[in-house]
Each structure stands twice: as C-alpha cells, then as structure tokens.
N, CA and C of each residue as an Amber inpcrd file, in Angstrom:
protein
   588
  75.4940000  22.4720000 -38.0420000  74.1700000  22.3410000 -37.4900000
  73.9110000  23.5180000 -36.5570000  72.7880000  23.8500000 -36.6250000
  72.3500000  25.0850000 -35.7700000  71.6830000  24.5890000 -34.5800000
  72.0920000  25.5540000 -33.4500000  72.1460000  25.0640000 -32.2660000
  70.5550000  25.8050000 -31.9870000  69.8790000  25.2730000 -31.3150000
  68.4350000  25.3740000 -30.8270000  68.6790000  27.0980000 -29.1610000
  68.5150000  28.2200000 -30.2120000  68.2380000  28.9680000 -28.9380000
  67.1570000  29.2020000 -27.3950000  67.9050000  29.5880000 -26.4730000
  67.3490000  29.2280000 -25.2080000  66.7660000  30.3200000 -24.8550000
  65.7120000  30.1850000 -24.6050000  64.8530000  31.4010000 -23.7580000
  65.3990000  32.1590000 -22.8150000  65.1310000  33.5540000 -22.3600000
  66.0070000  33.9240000 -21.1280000  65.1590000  33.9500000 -20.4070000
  65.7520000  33.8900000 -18.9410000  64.7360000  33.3450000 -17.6750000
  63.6780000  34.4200000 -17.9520000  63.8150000  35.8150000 -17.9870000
  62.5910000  36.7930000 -18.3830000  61.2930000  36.5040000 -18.9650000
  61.8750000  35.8670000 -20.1660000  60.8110000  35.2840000 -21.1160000
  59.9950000  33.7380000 -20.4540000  60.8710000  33.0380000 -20.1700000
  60.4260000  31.7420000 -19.2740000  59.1770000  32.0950000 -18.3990000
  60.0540000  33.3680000 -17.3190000  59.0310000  33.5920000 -15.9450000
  57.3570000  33.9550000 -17.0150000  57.6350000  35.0330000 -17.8810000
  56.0550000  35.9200000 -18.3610000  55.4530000  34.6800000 -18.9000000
  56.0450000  33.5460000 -19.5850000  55.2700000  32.4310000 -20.2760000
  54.3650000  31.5210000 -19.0310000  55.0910000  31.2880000 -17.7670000
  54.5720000  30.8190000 -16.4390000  53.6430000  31.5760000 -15.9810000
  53.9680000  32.7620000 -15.5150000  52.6190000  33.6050000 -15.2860000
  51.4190000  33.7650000 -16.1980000  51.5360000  33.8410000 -17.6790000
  50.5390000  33.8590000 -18.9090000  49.4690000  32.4850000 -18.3920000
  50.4260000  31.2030000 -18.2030000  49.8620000  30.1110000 -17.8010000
  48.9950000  30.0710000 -16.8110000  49.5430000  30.3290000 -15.7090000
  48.5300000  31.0250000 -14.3090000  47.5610000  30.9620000 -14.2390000
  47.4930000  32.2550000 -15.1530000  46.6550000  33.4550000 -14.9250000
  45.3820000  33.1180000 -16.0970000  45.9870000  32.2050000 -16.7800000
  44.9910000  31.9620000 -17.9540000  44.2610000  30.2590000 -17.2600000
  44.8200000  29.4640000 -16.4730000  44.2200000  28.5290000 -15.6080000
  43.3830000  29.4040000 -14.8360000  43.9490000  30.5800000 -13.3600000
  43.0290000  30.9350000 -12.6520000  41.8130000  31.6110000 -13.7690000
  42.0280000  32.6810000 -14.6860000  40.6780000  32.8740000 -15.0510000
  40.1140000  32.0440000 -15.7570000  40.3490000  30.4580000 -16.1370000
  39.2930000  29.2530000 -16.8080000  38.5610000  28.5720000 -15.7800000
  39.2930000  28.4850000 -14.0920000  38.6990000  28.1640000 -12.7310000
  37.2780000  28.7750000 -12.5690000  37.8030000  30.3340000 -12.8520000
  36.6860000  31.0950000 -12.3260000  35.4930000  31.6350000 -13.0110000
  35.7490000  31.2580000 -14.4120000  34.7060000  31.5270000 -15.1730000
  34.2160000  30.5720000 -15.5420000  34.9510000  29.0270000 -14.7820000
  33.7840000  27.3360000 -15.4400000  33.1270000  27.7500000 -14.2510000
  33.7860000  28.2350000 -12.8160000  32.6480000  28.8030000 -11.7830000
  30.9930000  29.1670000 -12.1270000  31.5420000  30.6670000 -12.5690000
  30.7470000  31.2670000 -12.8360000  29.3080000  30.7680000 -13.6090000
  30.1750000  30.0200000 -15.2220000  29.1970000  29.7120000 -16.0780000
  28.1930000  28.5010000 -15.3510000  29.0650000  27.7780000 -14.4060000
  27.7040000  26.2920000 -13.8720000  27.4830000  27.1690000 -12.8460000
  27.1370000  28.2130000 -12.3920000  26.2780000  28.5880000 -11.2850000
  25.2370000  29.4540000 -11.9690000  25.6970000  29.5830000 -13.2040000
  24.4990000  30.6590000 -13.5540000  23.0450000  30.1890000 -14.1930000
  23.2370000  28.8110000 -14.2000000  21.6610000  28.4590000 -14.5380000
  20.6730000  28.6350000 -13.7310000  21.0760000  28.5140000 -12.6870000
  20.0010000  28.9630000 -11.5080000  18.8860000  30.2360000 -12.0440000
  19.3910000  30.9550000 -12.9760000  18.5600000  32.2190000 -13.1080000
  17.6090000  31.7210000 -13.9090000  17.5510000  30.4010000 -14.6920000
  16.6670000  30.3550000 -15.6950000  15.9140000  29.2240000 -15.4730000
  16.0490000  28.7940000 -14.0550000  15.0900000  27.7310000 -13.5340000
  13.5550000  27.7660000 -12.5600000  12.5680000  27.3060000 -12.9660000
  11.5810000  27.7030000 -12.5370000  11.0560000  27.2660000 -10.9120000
  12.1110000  26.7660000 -10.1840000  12.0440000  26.5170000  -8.9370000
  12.2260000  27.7600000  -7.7940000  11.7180000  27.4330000  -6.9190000
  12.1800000  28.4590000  -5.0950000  13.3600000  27.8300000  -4.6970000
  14.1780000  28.3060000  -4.5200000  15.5860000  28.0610000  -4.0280000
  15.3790000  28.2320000  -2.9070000  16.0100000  27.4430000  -1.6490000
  15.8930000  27.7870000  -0.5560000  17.7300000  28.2500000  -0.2310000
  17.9520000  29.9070000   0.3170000  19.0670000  30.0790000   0.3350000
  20.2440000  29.2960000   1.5240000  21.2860000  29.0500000   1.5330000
  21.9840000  27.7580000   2.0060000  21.1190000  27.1050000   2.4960000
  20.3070000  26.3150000   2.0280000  19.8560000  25.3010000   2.1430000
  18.8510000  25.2300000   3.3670000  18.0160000  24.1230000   3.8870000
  17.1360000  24.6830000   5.4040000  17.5010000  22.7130000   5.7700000
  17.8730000  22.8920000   6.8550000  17.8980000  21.5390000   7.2280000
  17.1530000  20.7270000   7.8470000  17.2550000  19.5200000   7.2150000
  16.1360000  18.8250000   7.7710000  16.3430000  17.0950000   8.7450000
  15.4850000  16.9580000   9.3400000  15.7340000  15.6750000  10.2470000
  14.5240000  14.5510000  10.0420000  15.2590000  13.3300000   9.8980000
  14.6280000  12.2790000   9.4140000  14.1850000  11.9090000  10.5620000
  13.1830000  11.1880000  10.6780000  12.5820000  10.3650000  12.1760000
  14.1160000   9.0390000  11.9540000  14.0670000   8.4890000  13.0040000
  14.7250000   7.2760000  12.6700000  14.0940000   5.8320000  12.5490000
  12.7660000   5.6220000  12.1160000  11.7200000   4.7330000  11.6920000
  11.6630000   5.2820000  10.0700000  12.1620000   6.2950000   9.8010000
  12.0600000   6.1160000   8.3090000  13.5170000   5.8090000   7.7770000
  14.3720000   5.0620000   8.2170000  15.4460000   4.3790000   7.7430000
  16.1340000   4.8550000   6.7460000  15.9900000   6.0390000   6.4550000
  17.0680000   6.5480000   5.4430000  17.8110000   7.8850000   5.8940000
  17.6940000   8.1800000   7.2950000  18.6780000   9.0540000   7.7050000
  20.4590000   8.4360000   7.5190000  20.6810000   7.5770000   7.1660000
  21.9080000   6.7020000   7.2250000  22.3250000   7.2040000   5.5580000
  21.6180000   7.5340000   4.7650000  21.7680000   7.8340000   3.1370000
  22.2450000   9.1890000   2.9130000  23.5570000   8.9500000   2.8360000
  24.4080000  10.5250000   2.8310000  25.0770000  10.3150000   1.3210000
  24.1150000   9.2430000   0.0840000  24.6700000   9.1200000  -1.5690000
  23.6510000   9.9040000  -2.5610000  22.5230000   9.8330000  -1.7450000
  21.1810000  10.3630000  -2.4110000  20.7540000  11.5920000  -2.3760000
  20.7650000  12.0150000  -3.8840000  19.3620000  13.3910000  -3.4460000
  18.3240000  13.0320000  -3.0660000  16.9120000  13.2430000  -2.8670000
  15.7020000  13.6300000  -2.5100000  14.6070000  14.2240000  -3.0820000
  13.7860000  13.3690000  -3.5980000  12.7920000  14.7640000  -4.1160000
  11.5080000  14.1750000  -3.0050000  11.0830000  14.7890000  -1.9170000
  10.0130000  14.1330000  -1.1410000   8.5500000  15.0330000  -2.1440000
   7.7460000  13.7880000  -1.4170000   6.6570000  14.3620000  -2.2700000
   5.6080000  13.5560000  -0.7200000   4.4440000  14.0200000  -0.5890000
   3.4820000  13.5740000   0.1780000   2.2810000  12.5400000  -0.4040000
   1.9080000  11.4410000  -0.7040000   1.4930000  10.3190000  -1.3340000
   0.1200000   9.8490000  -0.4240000  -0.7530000   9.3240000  -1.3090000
  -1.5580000   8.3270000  -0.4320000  -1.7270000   7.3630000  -1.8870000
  -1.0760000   6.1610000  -1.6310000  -0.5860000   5.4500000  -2.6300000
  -2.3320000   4.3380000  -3.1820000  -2.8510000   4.7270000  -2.4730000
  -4.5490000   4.0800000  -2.7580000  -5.3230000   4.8890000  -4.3460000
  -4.4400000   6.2530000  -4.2690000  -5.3320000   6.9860000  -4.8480000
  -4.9530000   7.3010000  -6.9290000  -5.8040000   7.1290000  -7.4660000
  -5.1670000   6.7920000  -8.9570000  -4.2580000   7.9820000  -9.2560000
  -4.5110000   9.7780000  -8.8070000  -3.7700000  10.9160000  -8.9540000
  -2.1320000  10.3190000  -8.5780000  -2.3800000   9.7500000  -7.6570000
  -1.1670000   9.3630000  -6.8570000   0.1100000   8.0950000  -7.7590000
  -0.8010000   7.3530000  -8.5340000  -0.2920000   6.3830000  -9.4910000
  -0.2970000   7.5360000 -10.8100000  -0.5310000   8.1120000 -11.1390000
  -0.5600000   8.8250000 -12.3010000   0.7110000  10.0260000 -12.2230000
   1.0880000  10.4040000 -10.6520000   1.7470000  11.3470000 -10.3660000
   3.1890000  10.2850000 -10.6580000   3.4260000   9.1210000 -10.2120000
   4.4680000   8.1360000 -10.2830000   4.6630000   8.0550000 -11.8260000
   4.0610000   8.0390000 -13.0960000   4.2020000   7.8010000 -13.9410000
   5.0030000   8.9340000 -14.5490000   4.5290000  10.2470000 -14.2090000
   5.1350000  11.5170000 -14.9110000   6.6620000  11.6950000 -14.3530000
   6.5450000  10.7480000 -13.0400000   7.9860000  11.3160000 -12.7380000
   9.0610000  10.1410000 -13.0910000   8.2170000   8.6770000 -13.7340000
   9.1420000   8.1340000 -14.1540000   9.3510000   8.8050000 -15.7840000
   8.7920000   9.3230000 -16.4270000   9.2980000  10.6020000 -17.4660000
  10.2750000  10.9640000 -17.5160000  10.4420000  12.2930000 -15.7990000
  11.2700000  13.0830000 -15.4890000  12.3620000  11.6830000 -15.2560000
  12.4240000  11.2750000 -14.6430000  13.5510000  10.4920000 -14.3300000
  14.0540000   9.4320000 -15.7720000  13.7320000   9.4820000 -16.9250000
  14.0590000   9.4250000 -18.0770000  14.9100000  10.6080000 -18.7270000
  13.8660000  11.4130000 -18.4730000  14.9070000  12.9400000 -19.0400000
  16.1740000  13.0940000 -18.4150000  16.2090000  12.5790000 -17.1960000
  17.5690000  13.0370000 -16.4340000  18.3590000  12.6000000 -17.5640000
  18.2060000  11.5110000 -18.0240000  19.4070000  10.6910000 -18.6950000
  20.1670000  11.2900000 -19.5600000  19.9260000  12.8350000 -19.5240000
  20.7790000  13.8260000 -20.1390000  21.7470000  14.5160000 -19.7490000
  21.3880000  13.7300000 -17.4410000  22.9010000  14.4030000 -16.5050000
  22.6620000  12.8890000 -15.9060000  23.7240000  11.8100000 -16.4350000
  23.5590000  10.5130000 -15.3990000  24.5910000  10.4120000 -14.1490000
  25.2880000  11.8540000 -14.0510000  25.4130000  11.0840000 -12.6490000
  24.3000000  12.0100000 -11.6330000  23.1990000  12.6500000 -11.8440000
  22.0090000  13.1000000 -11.6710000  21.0400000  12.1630000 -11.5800000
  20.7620000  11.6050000 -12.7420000  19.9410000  10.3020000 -12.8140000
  20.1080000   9.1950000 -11.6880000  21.2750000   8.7970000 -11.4580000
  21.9280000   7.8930000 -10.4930000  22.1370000   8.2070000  -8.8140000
  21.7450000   9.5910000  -8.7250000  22.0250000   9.6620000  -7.7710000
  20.9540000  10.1300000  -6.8520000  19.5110000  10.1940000  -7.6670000
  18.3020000  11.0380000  -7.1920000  17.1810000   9.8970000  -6.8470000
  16.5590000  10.3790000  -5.7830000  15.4030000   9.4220000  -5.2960000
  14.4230000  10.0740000  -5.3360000  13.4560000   9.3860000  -5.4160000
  12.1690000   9.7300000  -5.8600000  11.7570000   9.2580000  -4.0690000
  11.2200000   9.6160000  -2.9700000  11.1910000   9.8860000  -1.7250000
   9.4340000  10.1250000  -1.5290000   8.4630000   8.8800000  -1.4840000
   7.4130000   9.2570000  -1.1850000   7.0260000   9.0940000   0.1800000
   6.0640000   9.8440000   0.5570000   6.3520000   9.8080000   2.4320000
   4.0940000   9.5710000   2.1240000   3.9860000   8.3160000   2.3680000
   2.9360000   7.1950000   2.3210000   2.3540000   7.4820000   3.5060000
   0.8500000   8.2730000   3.4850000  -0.1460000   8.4460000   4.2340000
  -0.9410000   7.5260000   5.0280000  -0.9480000   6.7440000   3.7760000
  -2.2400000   5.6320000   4.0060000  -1.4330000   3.6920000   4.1110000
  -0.1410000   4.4720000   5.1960000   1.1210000   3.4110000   5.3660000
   0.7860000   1.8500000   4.7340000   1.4180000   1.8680000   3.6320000
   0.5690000   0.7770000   2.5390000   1.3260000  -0.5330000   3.0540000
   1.3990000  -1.6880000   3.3090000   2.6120000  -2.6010000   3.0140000
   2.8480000  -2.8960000   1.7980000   4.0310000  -4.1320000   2.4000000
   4.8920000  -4.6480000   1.2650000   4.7250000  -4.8100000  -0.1230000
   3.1930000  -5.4930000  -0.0060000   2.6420000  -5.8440000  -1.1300000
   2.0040000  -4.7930000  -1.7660000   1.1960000  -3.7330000  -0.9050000
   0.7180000  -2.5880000  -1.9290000   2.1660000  -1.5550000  -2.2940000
   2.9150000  -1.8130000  -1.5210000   4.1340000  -0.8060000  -1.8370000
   4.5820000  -1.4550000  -3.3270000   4.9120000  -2.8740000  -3.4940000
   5.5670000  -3.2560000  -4.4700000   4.1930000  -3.1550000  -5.7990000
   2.9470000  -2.8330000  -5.4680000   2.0880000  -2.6020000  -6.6970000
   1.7820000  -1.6570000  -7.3180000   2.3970000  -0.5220000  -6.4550000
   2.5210000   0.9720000  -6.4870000   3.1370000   1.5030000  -7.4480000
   4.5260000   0.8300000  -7.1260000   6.0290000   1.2820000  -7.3030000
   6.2960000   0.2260000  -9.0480000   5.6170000  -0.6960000  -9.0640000
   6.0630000  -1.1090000 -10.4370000   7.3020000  -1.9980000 -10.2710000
   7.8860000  -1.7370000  -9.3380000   9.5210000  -2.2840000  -8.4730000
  10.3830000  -1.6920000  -9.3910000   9.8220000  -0.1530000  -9.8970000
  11.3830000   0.1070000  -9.9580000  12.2470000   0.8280000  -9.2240000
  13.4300000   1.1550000  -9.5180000  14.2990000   0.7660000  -8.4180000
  14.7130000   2.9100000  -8.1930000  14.2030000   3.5880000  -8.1250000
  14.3390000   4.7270000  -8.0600000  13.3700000   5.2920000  -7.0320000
  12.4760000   4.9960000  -6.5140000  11.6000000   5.4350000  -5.2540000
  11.8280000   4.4360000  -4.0310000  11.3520000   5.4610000  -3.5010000
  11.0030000   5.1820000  -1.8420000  10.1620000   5.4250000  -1.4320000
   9.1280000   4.4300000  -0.3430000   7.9760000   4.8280000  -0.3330000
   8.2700000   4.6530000   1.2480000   8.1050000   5.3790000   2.1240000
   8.3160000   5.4160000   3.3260000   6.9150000   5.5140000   4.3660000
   6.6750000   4.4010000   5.3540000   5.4210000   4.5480000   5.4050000
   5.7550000   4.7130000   7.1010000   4.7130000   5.7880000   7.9240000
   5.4030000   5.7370000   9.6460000   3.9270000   6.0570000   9.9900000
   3.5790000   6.5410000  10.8480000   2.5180000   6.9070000  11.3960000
   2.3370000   8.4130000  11.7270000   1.2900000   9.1040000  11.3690000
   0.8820000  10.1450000  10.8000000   2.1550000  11.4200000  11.0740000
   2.2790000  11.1840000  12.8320000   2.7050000  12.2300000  13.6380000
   4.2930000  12.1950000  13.1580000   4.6450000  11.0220000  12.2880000
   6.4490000  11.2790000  12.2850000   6.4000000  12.0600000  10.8020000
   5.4650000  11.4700000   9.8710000   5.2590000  11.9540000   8.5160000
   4.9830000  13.1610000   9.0250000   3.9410000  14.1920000   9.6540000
   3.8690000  15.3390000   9.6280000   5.4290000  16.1780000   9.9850000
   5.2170000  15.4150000  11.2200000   7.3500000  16.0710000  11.2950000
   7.8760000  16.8050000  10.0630000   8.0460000  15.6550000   9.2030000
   8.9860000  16.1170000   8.0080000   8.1670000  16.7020000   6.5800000
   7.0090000  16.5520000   6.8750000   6.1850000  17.3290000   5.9570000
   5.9760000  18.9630000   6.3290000   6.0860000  18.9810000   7.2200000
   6.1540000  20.4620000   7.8840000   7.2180000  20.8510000   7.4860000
   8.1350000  20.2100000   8.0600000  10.0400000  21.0000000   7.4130000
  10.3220000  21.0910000   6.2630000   9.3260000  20.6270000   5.8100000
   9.0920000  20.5890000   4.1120000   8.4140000  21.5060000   3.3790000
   7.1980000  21.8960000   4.2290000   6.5540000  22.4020000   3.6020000
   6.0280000  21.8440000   2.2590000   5.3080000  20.2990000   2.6510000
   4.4820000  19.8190000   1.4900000   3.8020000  19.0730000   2.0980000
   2.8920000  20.1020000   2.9610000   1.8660000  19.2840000   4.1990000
   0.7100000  18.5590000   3.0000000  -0.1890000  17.4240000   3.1050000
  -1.0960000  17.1700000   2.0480000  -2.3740000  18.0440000   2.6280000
  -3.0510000  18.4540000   1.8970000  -4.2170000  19.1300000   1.6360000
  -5.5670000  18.7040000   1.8830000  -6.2230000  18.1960000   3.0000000
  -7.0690000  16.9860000   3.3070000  -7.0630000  16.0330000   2.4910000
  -7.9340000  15.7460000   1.5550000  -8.3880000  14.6920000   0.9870000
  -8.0060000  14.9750000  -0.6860000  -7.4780000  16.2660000  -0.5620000
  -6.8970000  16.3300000  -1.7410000  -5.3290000  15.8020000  -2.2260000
  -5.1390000  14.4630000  -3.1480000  -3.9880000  14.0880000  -3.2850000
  -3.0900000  14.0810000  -4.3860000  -2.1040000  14.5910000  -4.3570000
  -1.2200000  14.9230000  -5.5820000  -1.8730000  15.6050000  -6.9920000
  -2.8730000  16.2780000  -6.8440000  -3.1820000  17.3490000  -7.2760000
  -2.2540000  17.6930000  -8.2000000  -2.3910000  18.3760000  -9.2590000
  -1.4160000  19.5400000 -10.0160000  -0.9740000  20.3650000  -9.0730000
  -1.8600000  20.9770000  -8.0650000  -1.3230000  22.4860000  -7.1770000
  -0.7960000  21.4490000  -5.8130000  -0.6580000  20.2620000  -5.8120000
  -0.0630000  19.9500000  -4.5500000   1.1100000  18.7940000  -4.6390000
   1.3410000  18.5890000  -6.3940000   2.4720000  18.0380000  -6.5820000
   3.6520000  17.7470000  -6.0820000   3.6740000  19.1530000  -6.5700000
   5.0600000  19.8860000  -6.4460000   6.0870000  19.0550000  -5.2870000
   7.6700000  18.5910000  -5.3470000   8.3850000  18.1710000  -4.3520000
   9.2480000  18.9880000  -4.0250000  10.1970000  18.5650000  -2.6600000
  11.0300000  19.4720000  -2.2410000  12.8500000  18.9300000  -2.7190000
  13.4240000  19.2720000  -3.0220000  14.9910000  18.4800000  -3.2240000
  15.5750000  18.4040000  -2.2150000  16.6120000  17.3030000  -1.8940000
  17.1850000  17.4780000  -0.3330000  18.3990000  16.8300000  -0.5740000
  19.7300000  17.5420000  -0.4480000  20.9250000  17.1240000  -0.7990000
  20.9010000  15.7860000   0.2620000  22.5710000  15.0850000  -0.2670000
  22.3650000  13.8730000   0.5880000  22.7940000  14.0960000   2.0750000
  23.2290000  15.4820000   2.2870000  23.7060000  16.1040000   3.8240000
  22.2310000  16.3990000   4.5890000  21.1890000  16.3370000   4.1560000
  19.7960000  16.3010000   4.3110000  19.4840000  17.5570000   4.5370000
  19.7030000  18.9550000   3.6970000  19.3250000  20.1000000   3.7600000
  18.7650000  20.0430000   2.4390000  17.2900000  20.8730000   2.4370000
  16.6800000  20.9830000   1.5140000  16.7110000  21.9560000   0.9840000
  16.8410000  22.4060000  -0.6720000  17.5280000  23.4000000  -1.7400000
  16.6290000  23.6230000  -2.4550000  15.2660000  23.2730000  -2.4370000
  14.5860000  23.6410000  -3.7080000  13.4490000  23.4150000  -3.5260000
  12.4950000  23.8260000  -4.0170000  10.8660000  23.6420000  -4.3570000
  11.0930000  23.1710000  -5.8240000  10.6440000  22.0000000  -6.0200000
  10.1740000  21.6770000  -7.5280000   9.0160000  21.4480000  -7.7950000
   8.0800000  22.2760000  -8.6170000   6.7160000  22.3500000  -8.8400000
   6.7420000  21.4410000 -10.1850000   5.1300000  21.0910000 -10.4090000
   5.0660000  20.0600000 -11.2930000   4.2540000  21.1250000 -12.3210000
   5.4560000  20.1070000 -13.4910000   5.4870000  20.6770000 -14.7250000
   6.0350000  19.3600000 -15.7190000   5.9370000  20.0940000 -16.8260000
   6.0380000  18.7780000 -17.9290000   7.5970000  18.0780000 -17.4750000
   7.7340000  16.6600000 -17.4870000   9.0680000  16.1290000 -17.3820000
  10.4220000  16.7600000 -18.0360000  10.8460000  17.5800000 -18.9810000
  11.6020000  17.3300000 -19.2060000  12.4170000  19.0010000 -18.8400000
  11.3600000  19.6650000 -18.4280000  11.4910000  21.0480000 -17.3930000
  11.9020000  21.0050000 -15.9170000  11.0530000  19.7770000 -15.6470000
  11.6150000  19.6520000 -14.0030000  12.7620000  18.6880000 -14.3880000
  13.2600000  18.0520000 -15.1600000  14.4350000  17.6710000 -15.0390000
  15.5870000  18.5450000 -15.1460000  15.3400000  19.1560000 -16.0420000
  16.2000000  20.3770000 -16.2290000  16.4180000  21.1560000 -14.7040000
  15.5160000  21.3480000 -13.6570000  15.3230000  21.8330000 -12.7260000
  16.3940000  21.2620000 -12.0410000  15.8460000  20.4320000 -11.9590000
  16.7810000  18.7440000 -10.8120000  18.0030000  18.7820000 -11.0850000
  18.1450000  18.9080000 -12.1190000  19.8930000  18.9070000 -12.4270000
  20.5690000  20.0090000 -12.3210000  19.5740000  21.2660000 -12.9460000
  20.3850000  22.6130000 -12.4080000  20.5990000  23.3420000 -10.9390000
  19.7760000  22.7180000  -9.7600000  20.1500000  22.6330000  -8.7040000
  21.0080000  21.8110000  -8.2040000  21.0310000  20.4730000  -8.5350000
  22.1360000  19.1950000  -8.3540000  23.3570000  20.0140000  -8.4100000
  23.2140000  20.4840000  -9.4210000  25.1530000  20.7200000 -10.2180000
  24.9660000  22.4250000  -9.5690000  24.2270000  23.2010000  -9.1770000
  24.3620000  24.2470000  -8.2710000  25.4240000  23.9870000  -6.8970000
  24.7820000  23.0820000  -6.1290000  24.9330000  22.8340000  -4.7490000
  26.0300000  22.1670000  -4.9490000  26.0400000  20.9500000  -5.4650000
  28.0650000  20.1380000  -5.6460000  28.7300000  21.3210000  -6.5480000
C-alpha cells in the first residue's frame, strides 16, 4: 500500500497565506461592491450623517430599532391620504430587502394634531407609520433639522413630498424625493445597507 505523501511546511505556509489573502481581498471587495450603489441613487446624501433631536412629547426618541422616513402631514387633507397610499407601494417594494422592510417607519409629523380616532382613519391601522402629533413649535423644531418645513397651505405636494431618512442613532442620511415606489425603494434600501 502506498503511503499518502506529506506536504513540506514551505508548501503548507504559501497554501495559508493564498487563503489570507484571498479572504482579505473577498472582505474588501464585498466592501467595496455594497457601498457602491450609492452612485446610482437618486437621493442627497447627507455626508456622516447630520444629527437630529426628538422633542420628548414625541415619544420615539427611546427607538434606537427603526429607520425613519419623516415626512410633514396635515392628515385632513386628501394629497395627504393619497401621499400614504404611494408609500404603502414603496413599502411593498421593500419586500425585495426584508430586513429593510422590517425595520423602516414611515414617521409622519401631524400639523393639524389629529386624535386617536382621526389618526386610526388616516393610517388604515397599518402597522408601519407613525403619526406624531405635538404642537406647532416642537414640530417646527424637527422640521427645520430636517429641512421639510411644510409650505403654507400647500400639503404633500409632488415638490413637497419628498422625506428625510434617519438611522435608528437619530442622524439623518438622506433626502428621499418622491418618485414612483419602486425607485424610492430602491433608494431606502441603498442607503439602509450604505450606513449598516
């Protein structure tokens, strides 16, 4: 019977290093390849991020699981129910990155501070928004740091859609302008998987 020859340590060590070196460059080029969508997304990036502060009457400064997409609302107004519909769309399309889907809020910051009952007639009750309602001066706060002040009497508009993304560390990464659902999802997710 023939005896099974043994490698010499020489050959051993170059097969370990081959290994390495062929892990470090698969590290750095899965790097590379998920950071590079950013170039082909139609959003404003905000560079490391701009941080932002919740009043503590809007009860979700405590939410360090959630993205963010804030948007500025006056939930009376039909643009405003019509704007909810396109983004339950987008939030369909996600279902092409679910731990994206699962982890993103739809964040409306409610002008015309609706209650319980107009909140739950708004919203449809599903379970992906937030409709956050405070009094004018805390909403401007964070509409300013936002930069998605509302436009007098003009509401959710095509040109005043648009939301901001806000990791769950509460720094905001993105301008997302409104566009057909399955573009701004693409958006949403290629910043999501940017920033983690």
């Amino acid at each position: 019977m023939r005896r099974a020859r043994r490698r010499r340590p020489r050959s051993r060590l170059l097969l370990i290093v081959a290994a390495l070196a062929s892990i470090i460059v698969g590290y750095y080029a899965g790097q590379y390849w998920q950071r590079r969508p950013l170039e082909g997304l139609s959003v404003q990036v905000f560079d490391q991020g701009r941080p932002i502060t919740y009043p503590e009457q809007f009860g979700i400064g405590f939410d360090n699981r959630h993205w963010r997409l804030f948007l500025a609302v006056d939930t009376r107004q039909p643009a405003c129910r019509e704007l909810l519909r396109h983004f339950a769309l987008v939030v369909n399309r996600l279902a092409a990155w679910p731990k994206v889907q699962a982890k993103l809020r739809l964040t409306l910051l409610a002008y015309d501070r609706p209650g319980s009952d107009a909140i739950a007639a708004f919203t449809g009750g599903v379970n992906w928004v937030d409709v956050v309602t405070a009094d004018a001066g805390s909403l401007d706060a964070v509409t300013q740091q936002l930069d998605i002040q509302p436009h007098g009497t003009i509401w959710c508009s095509e040109g005043t859609a648009g939301g901001v993304l806000v990791a769950p560390k509460h720094r905001a990464w993105a301008r997302i302008p409104m566009e057909p659902a399955a573009v701004m999802a693409r958006n949403i997710a290629g910043v999501v998987g940017f920033v983690e």
